[in-house]
PDB file with SEQRES, HELIX, SHEET and CRYST1 records, atoms N, CA, C and O in Angstrom:
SEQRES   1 A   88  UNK UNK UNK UNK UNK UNK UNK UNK UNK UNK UNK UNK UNK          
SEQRES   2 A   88  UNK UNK UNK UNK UNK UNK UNK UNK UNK UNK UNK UNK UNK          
SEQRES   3 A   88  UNK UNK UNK UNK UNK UNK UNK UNK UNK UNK UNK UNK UNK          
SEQRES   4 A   88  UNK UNK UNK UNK UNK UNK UNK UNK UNK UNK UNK UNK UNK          
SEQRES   5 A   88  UNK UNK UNK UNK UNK UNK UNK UNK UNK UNK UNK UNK UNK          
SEQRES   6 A   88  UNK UNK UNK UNK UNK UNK UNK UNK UNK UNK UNK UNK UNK          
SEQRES   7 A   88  UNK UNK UNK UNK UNK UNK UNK UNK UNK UNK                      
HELIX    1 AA1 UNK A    2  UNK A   13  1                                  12    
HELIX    2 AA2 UNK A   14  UNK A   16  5                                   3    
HELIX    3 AA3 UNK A   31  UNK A   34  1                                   4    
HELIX    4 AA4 UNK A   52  UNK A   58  1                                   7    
HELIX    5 AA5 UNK A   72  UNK A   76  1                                   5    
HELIX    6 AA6 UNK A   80  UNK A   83  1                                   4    
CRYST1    1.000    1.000    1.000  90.00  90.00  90.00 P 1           1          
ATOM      1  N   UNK A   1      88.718  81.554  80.574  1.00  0.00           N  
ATOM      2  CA  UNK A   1      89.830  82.402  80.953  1.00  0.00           C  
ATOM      3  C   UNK A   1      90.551  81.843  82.182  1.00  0.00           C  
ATOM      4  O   UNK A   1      91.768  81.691  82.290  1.00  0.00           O  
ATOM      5  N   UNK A   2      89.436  81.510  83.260  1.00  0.00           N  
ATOM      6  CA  UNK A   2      90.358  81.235  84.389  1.00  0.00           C  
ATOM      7  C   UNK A   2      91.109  79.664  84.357  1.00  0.00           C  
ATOM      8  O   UNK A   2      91.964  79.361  85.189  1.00  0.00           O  
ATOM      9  N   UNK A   3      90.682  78.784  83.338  1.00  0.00           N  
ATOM     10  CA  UNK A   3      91.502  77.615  83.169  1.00  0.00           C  
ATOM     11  C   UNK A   3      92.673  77.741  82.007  1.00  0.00           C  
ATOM     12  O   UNK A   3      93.564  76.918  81.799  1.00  0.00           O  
ATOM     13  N   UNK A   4      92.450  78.938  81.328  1.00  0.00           N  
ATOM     14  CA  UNK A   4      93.833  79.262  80.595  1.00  0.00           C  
ATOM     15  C   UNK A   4      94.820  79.623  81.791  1.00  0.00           C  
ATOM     16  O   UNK A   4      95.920  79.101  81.972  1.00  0.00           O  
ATOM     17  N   UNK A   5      94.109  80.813  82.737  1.00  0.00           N  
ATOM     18  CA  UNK A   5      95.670  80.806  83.494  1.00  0.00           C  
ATOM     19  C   UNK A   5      95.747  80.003  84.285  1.00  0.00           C  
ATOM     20  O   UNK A   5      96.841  80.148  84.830  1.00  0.00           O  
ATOM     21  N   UNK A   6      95.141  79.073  84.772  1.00  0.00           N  
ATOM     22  CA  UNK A   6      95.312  77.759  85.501  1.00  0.00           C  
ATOM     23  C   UNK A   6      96.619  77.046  84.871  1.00  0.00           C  
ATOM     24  O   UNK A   6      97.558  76.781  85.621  1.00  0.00           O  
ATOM     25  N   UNK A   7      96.680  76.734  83.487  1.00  0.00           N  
ATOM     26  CA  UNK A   7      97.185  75.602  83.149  1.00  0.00           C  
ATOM     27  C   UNK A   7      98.370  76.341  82.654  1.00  0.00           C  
ATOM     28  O   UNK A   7      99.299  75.543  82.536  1.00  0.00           O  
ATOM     29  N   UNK A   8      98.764  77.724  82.265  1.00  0.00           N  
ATOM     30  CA  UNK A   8      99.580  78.547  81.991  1.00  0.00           C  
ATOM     31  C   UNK A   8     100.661  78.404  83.293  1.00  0.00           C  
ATOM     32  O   UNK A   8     101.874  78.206  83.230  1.00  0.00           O  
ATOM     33  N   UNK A   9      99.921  78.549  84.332  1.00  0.00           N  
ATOM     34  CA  UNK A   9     100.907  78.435  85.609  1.00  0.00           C  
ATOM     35  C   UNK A   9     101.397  77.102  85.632  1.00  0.00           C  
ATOM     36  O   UNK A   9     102.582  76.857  85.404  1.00  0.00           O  
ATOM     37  N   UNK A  10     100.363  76.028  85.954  1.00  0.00           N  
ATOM     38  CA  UNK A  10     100.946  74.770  86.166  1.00  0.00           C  
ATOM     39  C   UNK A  10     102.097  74.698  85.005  1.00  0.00           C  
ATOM     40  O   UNK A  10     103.265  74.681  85.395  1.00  0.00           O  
ATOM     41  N   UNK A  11     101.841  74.655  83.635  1.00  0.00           N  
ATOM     42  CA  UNK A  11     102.991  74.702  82.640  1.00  0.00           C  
ATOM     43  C   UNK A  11     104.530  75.257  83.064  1.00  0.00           C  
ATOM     44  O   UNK A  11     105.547  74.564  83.038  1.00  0.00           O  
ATOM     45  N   UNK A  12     104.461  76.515  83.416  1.00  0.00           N  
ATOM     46  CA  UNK A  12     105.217  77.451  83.919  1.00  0.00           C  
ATOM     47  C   UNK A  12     106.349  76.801  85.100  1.00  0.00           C  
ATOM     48  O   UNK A  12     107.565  76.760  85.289  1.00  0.00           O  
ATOM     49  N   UNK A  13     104.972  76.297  85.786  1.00  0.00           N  
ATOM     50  CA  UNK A  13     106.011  75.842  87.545  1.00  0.00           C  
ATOM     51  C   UNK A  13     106.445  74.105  86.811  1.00  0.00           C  
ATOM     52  O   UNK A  13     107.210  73.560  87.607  1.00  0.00           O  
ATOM     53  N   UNK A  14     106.264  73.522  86.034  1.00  0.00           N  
ATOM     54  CA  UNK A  14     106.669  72.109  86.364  1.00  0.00           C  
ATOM     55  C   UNK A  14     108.235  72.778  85.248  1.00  0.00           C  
ATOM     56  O   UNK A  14     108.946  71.813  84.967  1.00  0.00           O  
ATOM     57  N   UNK A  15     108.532  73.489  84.933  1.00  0.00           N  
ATOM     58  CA  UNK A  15     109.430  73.876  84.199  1.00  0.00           C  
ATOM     59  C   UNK A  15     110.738  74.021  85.691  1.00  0.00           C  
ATOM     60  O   UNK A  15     111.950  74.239  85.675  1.00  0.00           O  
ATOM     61  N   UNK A  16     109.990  73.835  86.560  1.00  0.00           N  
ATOM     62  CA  UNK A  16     110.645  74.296  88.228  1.00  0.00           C  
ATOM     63  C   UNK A  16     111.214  72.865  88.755  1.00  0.00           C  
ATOM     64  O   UNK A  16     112.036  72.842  89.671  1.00  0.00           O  
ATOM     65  N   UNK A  17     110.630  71.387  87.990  1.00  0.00           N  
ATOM     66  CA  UNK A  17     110.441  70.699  89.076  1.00  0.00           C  
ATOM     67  C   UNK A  17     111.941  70.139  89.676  1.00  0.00           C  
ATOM     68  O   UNK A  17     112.174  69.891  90.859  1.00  0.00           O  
ATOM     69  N   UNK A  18     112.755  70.028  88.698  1.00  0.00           N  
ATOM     70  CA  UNK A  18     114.465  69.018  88.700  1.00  0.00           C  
ATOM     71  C   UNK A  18     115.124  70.342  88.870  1.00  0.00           C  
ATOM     72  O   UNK A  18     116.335  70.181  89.019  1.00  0.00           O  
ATOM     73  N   UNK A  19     114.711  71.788  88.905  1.00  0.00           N  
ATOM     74  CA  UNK A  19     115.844  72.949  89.288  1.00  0.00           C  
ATOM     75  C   UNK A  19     116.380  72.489  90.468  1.00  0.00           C  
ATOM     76  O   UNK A  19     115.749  71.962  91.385  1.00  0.00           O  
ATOM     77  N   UNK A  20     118.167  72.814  90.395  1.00  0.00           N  
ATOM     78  CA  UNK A  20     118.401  72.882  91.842  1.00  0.00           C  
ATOM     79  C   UNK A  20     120.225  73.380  91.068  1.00  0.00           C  
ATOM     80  O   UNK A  20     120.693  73.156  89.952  1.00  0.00           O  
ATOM     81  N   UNK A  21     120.842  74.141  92.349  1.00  0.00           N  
ATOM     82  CA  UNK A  21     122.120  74.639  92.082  1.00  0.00           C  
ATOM     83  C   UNK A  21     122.874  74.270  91.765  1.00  0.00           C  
ATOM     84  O   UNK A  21     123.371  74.061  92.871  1.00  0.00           O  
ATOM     85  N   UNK A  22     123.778  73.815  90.922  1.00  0.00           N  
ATOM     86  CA  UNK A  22     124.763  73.293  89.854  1.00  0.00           C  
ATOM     87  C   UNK A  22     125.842  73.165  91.539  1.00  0.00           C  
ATOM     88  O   UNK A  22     126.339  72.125  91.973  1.00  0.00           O  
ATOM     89  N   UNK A  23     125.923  74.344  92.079  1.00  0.00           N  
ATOM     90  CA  UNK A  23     127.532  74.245  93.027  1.00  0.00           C  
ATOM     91  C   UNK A  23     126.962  74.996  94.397  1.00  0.00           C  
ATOM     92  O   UNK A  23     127.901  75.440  95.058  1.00  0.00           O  
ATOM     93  N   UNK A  24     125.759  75.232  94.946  1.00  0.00           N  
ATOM     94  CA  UNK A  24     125.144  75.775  95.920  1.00  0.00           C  
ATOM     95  C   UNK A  24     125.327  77.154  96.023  1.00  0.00           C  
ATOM     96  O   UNK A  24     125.330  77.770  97.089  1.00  0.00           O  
ATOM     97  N   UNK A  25     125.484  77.654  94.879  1.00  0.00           N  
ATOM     98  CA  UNK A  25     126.021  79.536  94.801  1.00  0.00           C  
ATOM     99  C   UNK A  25     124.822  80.126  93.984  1.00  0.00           C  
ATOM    100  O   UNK A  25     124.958  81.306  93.660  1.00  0.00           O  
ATOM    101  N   UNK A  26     123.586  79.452  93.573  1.00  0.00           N  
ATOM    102  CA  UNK A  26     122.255  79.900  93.241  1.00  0.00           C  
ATOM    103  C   UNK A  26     122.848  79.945  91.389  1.00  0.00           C  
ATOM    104  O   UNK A  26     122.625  80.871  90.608  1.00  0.00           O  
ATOM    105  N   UNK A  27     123.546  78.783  91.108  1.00  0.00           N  
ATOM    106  CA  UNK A  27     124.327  79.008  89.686  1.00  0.00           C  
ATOM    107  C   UNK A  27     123.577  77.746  88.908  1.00  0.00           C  
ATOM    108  O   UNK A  27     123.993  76.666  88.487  1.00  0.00           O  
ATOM    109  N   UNK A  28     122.264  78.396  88.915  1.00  0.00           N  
ATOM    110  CA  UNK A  28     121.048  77.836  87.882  1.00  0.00           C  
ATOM    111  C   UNK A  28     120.788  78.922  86.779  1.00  0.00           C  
ATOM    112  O   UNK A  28     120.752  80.093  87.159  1.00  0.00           O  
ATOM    113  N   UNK A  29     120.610  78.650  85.482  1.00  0.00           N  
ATOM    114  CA  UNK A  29     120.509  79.842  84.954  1.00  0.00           C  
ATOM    115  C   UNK A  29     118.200  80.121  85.025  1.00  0.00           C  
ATOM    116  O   UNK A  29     117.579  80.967  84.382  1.00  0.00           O  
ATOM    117  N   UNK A  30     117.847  79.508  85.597  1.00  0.00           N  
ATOM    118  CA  UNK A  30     116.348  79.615  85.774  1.00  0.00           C  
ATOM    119  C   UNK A  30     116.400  80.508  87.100  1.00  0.00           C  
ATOM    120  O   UNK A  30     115.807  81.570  87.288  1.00  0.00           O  
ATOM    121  N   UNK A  31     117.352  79.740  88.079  1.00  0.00           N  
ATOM    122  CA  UNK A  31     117.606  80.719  89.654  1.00  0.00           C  
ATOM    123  C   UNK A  31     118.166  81.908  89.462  1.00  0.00           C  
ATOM    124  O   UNK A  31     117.813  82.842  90.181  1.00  0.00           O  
ATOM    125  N   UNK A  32     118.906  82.051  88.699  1.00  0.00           N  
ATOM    126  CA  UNK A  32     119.590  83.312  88.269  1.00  0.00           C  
ATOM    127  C   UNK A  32     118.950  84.614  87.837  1.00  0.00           C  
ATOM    128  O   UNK A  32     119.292  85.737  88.208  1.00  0.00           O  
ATOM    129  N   UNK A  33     117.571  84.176  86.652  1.00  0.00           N  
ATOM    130  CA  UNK A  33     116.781  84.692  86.055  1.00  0.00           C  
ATOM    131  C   UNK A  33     115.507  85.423  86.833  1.00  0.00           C  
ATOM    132  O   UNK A  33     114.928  86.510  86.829  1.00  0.00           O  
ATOM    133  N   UNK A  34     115.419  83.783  87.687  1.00  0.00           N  
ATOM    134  CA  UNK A  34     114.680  84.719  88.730  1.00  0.00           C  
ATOM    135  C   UNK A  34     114.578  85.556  90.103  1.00  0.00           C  
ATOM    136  O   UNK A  34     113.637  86.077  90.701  1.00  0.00           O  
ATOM    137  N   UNK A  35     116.123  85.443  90.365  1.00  0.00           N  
ATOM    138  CA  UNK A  35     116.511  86.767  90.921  1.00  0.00           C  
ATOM    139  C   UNK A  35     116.620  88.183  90.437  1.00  0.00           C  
ATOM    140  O   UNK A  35     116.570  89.157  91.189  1.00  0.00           O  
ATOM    141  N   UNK A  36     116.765  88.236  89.205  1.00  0.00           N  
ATOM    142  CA  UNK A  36     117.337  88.976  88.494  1.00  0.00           C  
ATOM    143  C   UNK A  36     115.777  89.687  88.097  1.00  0.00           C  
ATOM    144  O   UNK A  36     115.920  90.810  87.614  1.00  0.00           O  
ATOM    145  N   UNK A  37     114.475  89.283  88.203  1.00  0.00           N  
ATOM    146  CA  UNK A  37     113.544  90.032  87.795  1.00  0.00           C  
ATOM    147  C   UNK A  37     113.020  90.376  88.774  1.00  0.00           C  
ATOM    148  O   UNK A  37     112.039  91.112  88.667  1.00  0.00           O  
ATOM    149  N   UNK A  38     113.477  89.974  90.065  1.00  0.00           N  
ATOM    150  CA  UNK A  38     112.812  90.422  91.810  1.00  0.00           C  
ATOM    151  C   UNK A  38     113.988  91.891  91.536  1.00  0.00           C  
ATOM    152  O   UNK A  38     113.455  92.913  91.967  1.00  0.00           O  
ATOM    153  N   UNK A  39     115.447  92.168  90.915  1.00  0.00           N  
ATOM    154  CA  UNK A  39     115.955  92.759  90.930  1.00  0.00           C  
ATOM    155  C   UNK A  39     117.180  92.813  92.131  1.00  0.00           C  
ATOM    156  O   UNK A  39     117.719  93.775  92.679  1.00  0.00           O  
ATOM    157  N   UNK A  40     117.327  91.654  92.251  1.00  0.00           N  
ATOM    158  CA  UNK A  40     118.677  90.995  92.831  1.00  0.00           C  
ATOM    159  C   UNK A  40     119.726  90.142  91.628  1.00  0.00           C  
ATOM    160  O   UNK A  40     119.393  89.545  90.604  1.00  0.00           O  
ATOM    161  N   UNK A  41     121.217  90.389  92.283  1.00  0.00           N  
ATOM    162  CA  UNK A  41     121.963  89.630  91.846  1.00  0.00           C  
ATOM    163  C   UNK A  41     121.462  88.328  91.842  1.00  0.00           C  
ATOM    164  O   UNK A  41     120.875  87.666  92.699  1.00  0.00           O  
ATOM    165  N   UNK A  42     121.951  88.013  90.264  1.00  0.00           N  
ATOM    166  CA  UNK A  42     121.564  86.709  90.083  1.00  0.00           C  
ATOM    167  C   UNK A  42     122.657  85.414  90.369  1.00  0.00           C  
ATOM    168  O   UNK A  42     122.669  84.351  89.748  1.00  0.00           O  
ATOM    169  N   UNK A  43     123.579  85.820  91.502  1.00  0.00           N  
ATOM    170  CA  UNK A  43     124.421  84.805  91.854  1.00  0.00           C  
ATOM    171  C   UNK A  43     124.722  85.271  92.878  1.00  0.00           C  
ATOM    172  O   UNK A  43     125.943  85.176  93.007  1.00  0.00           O  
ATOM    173  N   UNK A  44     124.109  85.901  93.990  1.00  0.00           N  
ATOM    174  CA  UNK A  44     125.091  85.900  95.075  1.00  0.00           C  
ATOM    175  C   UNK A  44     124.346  85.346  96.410  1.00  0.00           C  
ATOM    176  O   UNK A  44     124.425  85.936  97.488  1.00  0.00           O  
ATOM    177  N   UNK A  45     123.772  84.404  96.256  1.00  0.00           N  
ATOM    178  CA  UNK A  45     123.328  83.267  97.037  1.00  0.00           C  
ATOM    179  C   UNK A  45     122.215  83.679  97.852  1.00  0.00           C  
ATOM    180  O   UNK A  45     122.236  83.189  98.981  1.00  0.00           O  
ATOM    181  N   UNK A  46     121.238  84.449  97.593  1.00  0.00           N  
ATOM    182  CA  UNK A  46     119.875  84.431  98.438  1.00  0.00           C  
ATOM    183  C   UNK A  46     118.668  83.553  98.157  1.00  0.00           C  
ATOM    184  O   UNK A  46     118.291  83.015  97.116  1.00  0.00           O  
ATOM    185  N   UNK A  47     118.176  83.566  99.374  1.00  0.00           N  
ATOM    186  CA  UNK A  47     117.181  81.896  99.116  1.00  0.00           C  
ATOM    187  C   UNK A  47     116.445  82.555  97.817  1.00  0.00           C  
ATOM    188  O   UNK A  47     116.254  83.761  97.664  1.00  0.00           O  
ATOM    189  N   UNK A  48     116.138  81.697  97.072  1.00  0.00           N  
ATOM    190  CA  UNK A  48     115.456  81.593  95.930  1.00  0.00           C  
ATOM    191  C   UNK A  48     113.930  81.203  95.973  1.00  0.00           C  
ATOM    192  O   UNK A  48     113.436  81.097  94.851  1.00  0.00           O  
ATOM    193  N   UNK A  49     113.324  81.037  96.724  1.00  0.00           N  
ATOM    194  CA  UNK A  49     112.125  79.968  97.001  1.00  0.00           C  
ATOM    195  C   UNK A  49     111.212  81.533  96.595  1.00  0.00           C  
ATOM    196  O   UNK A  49     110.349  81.593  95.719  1.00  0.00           O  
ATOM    197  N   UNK A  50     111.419  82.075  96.997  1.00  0.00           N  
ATOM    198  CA  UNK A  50     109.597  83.466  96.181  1.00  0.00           C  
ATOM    199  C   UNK A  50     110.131  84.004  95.024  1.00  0.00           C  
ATOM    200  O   UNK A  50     109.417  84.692  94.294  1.00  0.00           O  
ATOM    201  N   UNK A  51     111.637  83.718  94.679  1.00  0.00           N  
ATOM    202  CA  UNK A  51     111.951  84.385  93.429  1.00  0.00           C  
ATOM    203  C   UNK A  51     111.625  83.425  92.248  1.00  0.00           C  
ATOM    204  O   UNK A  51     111.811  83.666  91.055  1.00  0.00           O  
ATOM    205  N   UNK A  52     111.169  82.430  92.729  1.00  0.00           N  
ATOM    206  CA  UNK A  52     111.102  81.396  91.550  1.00  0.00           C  
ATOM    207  C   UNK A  52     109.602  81.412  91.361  1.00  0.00           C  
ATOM    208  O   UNK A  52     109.015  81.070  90.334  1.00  0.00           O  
ATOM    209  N   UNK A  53     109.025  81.876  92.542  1.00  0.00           N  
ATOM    210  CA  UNK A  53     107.079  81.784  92.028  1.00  0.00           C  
ATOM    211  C   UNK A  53     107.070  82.897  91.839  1.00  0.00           C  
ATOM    212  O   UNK A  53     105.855  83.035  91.979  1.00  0.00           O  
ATOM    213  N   UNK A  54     107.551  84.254  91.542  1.00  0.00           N  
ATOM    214  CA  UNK A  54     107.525  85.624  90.631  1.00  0.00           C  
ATOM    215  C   UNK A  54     108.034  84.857  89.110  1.00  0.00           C  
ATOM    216  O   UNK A  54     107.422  85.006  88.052  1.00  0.00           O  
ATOM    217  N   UNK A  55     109.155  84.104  89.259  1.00  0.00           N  
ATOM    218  CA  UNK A  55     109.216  83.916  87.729  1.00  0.00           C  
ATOM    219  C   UNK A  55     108.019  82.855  86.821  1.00  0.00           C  
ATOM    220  O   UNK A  55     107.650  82.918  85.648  1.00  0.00           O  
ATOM    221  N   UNK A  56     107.726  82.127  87.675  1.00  0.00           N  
ATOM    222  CA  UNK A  56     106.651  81.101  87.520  1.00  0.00           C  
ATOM    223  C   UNK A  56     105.086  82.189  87.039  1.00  0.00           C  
ATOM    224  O   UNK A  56     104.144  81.901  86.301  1.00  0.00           O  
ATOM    225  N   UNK A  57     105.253  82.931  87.500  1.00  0.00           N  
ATOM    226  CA  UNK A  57     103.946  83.761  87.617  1.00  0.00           C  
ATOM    227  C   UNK A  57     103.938  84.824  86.364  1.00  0.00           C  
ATOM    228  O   UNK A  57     102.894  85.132  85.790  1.00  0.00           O  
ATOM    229  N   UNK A  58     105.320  85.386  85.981  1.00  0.00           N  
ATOM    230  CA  UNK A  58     105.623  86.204  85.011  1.00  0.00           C  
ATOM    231  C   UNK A  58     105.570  85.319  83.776  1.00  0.00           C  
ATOM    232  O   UNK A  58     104.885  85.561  82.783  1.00  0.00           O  
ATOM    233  N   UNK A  59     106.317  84.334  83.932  1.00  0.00           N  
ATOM    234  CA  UNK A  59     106.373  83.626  82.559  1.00  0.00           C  
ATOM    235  C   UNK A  59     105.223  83.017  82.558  1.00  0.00           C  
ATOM    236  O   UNK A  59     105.079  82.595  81.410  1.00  0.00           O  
ATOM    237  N   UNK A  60     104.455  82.772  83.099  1.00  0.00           N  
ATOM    238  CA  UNK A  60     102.865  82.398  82.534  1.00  0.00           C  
ATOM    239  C   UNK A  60     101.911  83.658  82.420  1.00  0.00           C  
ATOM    240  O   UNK A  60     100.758  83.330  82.139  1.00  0.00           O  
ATOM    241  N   UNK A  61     102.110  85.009  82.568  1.00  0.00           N  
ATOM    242  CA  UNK A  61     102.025  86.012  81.582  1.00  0.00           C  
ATOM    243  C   UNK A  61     100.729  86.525  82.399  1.00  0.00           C  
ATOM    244  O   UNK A  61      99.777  87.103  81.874  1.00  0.00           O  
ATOM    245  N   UNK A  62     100.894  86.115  84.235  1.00  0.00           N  
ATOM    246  CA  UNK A  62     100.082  86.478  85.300  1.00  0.00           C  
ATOM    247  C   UNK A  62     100.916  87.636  85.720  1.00  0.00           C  
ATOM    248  O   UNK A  62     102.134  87.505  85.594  1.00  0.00           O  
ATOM    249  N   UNK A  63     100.334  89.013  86.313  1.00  0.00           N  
ATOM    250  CA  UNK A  63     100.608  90.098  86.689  1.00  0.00           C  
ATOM    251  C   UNK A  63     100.718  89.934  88.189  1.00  0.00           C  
ATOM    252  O   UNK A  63      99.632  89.898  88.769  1.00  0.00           O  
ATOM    253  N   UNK A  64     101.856  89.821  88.974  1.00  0.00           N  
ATOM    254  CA  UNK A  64     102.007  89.477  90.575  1.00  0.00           C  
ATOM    255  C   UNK A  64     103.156  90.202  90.659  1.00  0.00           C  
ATOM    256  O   UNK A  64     103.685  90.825  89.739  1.00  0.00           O  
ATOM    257  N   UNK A  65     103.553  90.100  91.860  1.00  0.00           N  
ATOM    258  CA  UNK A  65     104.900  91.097  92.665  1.00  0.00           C  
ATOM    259  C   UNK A  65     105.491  90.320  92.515  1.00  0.00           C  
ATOM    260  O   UNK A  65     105.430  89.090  92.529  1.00  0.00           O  
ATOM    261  N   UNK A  66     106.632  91.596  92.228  1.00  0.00           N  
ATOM    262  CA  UNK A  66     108.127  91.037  91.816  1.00  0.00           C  
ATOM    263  C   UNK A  66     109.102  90.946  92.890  1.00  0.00           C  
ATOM    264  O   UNK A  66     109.962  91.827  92.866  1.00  0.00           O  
ATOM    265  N   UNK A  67     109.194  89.864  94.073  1.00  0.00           N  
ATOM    266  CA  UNK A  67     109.816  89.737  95.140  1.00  0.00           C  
ATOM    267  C   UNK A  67     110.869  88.638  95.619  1.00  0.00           C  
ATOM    268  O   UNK A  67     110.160  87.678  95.316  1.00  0.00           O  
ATOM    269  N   UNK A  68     111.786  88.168  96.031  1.00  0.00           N  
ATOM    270  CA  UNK A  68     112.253  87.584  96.468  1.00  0.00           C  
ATOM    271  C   UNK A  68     112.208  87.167  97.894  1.00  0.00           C  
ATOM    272  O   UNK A  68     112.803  86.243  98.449  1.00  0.00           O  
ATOM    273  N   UNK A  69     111.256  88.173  98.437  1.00  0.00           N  
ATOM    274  CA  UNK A  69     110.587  87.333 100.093  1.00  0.00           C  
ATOM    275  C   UNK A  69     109.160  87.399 100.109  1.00  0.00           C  
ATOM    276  O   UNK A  69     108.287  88.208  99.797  1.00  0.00           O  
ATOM    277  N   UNK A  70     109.263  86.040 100.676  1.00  0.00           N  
ATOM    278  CA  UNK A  70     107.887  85.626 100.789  1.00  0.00           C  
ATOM    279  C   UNK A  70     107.347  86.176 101.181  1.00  0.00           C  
ATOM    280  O   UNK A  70     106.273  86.293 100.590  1.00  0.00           O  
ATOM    281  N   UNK A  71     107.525  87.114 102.620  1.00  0.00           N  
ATOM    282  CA  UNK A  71     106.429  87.989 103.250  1.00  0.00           C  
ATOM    283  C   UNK A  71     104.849  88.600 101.921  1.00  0.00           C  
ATOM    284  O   UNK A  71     103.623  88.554 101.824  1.00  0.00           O  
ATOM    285  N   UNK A  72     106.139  89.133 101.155  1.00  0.00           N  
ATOM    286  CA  UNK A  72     105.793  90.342 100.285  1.00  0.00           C  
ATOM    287  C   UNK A  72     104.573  89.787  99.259  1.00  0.00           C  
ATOM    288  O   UNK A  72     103.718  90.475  98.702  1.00  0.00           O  
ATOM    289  N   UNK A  73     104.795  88.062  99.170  1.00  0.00           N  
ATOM    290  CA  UNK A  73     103.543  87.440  98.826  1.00  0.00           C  
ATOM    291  C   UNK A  73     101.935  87.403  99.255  1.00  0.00           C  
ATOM    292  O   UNK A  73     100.933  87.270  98.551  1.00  0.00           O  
ATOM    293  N   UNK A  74     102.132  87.621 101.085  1.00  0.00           N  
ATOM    294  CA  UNK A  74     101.410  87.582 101.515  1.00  0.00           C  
ATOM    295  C   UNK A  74     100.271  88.730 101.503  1.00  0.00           C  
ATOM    296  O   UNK A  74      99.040  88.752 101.516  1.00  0.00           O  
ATOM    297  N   UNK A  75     101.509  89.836 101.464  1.00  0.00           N  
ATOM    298  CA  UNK A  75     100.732  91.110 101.707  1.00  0.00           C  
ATOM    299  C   UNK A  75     100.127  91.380 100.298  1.00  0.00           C  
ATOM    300  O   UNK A  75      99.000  91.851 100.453  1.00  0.00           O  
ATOM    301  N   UNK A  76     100.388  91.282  99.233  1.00  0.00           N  
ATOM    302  CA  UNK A  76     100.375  91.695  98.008  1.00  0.00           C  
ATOM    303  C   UNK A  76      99.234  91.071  97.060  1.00  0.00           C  
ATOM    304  O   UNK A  76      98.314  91.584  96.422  1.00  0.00           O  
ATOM    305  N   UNK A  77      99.670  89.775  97.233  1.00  0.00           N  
ATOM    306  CA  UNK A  77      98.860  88.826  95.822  1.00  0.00           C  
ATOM    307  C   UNK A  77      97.743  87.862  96.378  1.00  0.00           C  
ATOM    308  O   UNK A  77      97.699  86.657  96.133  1.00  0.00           O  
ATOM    309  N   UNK A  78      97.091  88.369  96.946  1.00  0.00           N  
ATOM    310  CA  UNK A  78      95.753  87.634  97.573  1.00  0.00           C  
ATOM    311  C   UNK A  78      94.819  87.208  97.008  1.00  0.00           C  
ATOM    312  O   UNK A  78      93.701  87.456  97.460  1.00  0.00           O  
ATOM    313  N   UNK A  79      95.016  86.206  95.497  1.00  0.00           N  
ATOM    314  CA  UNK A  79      94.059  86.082  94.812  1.00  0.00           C  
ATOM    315  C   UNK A  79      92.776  86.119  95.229  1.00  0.00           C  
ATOM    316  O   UNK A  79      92.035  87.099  95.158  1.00  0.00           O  
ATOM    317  N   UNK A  80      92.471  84.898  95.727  1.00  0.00           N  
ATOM    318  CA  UNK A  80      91.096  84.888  96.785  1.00  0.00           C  
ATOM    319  C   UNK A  80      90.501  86.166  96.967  1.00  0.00           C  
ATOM    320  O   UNK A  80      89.327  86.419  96.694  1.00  0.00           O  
ATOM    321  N   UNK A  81      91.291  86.929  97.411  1.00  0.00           N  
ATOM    322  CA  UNK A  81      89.602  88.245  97.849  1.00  0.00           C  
ATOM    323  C   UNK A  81      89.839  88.936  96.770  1.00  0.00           C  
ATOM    324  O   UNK A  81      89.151  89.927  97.017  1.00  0.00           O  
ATOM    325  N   UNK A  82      90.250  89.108  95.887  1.00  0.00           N  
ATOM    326  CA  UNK A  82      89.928  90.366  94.093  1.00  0.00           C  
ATOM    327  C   UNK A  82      88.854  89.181  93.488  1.00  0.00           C  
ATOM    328  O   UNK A  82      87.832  89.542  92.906  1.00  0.00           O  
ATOM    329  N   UNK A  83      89.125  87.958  93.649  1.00  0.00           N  
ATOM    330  CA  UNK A  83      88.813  86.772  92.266  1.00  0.00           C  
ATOM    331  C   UNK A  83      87.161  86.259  93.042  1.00  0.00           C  
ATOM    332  O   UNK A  83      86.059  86.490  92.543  1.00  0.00           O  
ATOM    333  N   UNK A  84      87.365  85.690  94.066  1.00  0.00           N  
ATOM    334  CA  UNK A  84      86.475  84.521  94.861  1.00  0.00           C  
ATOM    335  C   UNK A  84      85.614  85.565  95.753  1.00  0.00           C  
ATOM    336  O   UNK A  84      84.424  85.259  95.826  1.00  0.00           O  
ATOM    337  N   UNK A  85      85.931  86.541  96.328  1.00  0.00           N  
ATOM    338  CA  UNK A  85      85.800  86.863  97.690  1.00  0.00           C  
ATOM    339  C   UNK A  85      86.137  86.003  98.783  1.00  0.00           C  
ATOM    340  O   UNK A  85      86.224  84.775  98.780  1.00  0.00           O  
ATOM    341  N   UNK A  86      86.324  86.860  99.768  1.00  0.00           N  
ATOM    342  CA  UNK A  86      87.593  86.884 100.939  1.00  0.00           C  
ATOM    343  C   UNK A  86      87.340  85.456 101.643  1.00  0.00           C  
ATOM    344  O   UNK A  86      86.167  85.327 101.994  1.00  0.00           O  
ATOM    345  N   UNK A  87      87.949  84.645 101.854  1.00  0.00           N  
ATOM    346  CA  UNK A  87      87.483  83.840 102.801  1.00  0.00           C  
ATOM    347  C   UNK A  87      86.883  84.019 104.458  1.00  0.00           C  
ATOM    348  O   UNK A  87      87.207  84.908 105.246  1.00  0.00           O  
ATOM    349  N   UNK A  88      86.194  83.211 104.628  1.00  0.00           N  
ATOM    350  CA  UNK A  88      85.594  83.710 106.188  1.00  0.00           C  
ATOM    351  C   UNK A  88      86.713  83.020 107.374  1.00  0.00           C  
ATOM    352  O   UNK A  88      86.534  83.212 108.576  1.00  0.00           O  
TER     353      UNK A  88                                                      
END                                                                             
C-alpha cells in the first residue's frame, strides 16, 4: 500500500516538472486547475507553489488540504506523526 502511494505521487508531481506560465499571469492550464481546487481564481496571479502540491496530492488520489499557502501545509498534513510516529 504504502509504495502504491509512493509512486502514485511521484507519477503525479513529475507531471509538474516543465510547468511554468505561458505570460506570468498563472496562465497554465495545470496552474489554473490548481488554484481552482484550493478554491481561488484560476488566473489572477497568486503564487502557485502549495497549490500545485494539493493538486499533486489529489490527483494521486491522497486525501490532504486543499490550500494555496504553505503555512496551512504545515499545520495540517504531518504525515510523519499519523504514519511513522512523531519525530524526536
Amino acid at each position: 500500500m504504502e509504495h502504491t502511494v509512493r509512486s502514485n505521487v511521484l507519477k503525479s508531481a513529475k507531471r509538474w516538472l516543465f510547468v511554468e506560465e505561458l505570460t506570468g499571469k498563472n496562465d497554465h492550464p495545470m496552474i489554473k486547475e490548481s488554484m481552482e481546487l484550493c478554491g481561488l481564481c484560476g488566473t489572477c496571479g497568486y503564487p502557485w507553489c502549495a497549490s500545485s502540491q494539493t493538486e499533486i496530492f489529489v490527483f494521486a488520489g491522497v486525501s490532504t488540504v486543499r490550500s494555496a499557502r504553505a503555512a496551512d501545509w504545515f499545520k495540517t498534513n504531518v504525515v510523519w506523526r499519523s504514519s511513522w510516529g512523531a519525530i524526536p
